[in-house]
C-alpha positions, 0 to 999 in steps of 0.5 A: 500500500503507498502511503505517500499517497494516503498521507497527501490524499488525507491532508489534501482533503483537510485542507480542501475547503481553503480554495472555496473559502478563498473564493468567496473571500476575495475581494469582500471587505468585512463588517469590522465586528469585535472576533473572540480570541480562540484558544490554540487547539492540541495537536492531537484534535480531530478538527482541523485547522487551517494556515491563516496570517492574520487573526483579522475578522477575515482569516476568523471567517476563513477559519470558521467556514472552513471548520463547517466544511468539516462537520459538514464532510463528517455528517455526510460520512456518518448522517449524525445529527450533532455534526450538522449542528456543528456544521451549520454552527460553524457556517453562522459564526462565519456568515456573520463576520462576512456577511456578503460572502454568496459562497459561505451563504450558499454552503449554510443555506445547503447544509441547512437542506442536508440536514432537513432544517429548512423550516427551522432556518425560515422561521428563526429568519423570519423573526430576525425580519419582523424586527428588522426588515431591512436585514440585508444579510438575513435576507440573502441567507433566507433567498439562498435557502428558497433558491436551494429549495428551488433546485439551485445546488451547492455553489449556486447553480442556477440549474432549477427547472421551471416550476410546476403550478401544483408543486411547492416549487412556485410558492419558494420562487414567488418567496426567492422573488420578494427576498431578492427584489428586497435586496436589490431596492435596498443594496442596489449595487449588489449586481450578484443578487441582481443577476440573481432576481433578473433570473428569477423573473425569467423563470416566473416568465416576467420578461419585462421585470428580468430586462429592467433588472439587467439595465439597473446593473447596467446603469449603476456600472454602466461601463462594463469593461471596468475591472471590477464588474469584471471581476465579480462576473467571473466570480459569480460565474465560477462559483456556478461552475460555468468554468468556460465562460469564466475562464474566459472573462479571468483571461481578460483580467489577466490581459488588464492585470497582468501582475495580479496573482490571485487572476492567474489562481483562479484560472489554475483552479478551472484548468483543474477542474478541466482536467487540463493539468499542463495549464493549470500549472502554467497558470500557478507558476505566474501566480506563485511568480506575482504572490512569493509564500501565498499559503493559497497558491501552496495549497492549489500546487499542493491538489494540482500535484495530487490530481497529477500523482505527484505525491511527493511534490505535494508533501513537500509543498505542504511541508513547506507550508508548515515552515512558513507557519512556523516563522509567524509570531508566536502570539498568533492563535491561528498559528497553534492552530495551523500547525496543529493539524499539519505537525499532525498529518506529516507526523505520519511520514 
């Protein structure tokens, strides 16, 4: 048996929620909310942790959303209901540091239908609205979890078909419709829950209100080759694994931002999800080239080295990682808690 290969395989996995949390981090700042100092966690833990620079609200949203993505694989594996209240826990703490994040939004709403809690999740929403109507970020959970009831599947996909009239279905697209259109009167500049609504529309063959939608984006970005439209259109494309379309507005970017490192990683991530390995490492060469040390660009060498069978490569970067870890400052939690599960894992070689 090659344990090289379970050992990569094992830590991989640990640490395979990083890119997606990276994703719906990128480019969001933050409510500046006090974060509770977490305590340094024993090496010999079950749960993992992940590397984090800072103990910011930020790296507390990376760190939270990446401890649900864990009790969420752990529920799935066994269907024990504590680790889906761990889970859904874990996905509130970071909800609610960022708040705008549709990846992290989307990952509770779908552990909420997991594990059949969607009913208490509309309800607990629905108080939290009778107080506060303007509550933007209830809101977008409360129309993810309707679009999750509608057939939009992890990540966001739009891929629900047309709701039949006798079916529940039409009930959740007219209540998607209400918490979305809320939205956008509200937070008008919020061109992903926009494209959101307009679609909604589409599928409630409201033509006309699904066009008007799209010209509001259009008027308040009316120049749409502005980097930062582009920008979120090639997120909210990528968090739909639509990956062809959105490799093609990131090789854009790339042409506009040719030093921007984080452009160049997330079209290593879609070549991988391509199986187009050769370019996948093109593309992490550049990035690593542009962000010298990025733990992210580390982590994405460390899976595209798995899918390509380098195991060794992939122990060797993530023992890498141990070492940068290993140089931040000794008062950091997030550094207990890195090198916890990575001593933890290599220990095993």
């Amino acid at each position: 048996m090659d344990y090289r290969w379970i050992t990569a395989a094992t830590l991989i996995g640990a640490l395979g929620g990083a890119t997606t949390a990276a994703q719906a981090l990128q480019g969001q700042a933050p409510e500046n909310k006090p974060v509770e100092a977490t305590a340094p966690q024993d090496a010999k833990s079950d749960s993992p942790a992940l590397p984090l620079a800072k103990d910011t609200p930020r790296s507390e949203a990376y760190y939270n959303f990446t401890m649900g993505h864990f009790y969420e694989q752990q529920y799935e594996a066994t269907s024990r209901a504590e680790y889906a209240t761990q889970a859904i826990e874990a996905y509130k703490k970071a909800y609610a540091l960022d708040p705008k994040s549709p990846v992290i939004g989307e990952r509770l709403a779908e552990m909420y239908w997991k594990a059949q809690r969607t009913h208490e999740a509309i309800a607990e929403a629905q108080e939290i609205l009778k107080r506060d109507p303007n509550d933007v970020p209830t809101r977008r959970l409360l129309g993810r979890i309707y679009l999750r009831s509608l057939g939009a599947g992890g990540g966001g996909q739009a891929e629900f078909t047309e709701p039949n009239g006798g079916s529940g279905q039409t009930e959740f697209l007219t209540r998607a419709i209400e918490q979305y259109r809320e939205i956008h009167r509200l937070e008008p500049t919020d061109s992903e829950s926009a494209l959101w609504l307009a679609r909604l529309y589409r599928l409630h063959n409201d033509h006309d209100k699904a066009a008007e939608v799209l010209r509001s984006i259009l008027k308040d970005d009316p120049d749409p080759s502005e980097l930062s439209h582009k920008r979120g259109l090639a997120q909210t494309l990528l968090a739909e694994e639509k990956y062809s379309d959105a490799l093609a507005v990131y090789q854009k970017l790339a042409d506009l931002m040719p030093d921007d490192p984080d452009v160049y990683l997330r079209m290593a991530q879609i070549y991988r999800e391509q199986h187009e390995l050769d370019k996948a490492e093109e593309n992490l060469v550049k990035a690593r080239q542009y962000s010298p040390g990025s733990l992210e660009v580390m982590y994405n060498e460390a899976m595209l080295y798995q899918a390509q069978g380098r195991y060794e490569d992939a122990i060797r970067v993530l023992s890498d990682a141990v070492t940068g870890i290993k140089g931040q400052s000794n008062v950091l939690p997030s550094r207990h808690r890195s090198l916890a599960i990575l001593y933890q894992q290599l220990g095993q070689l």
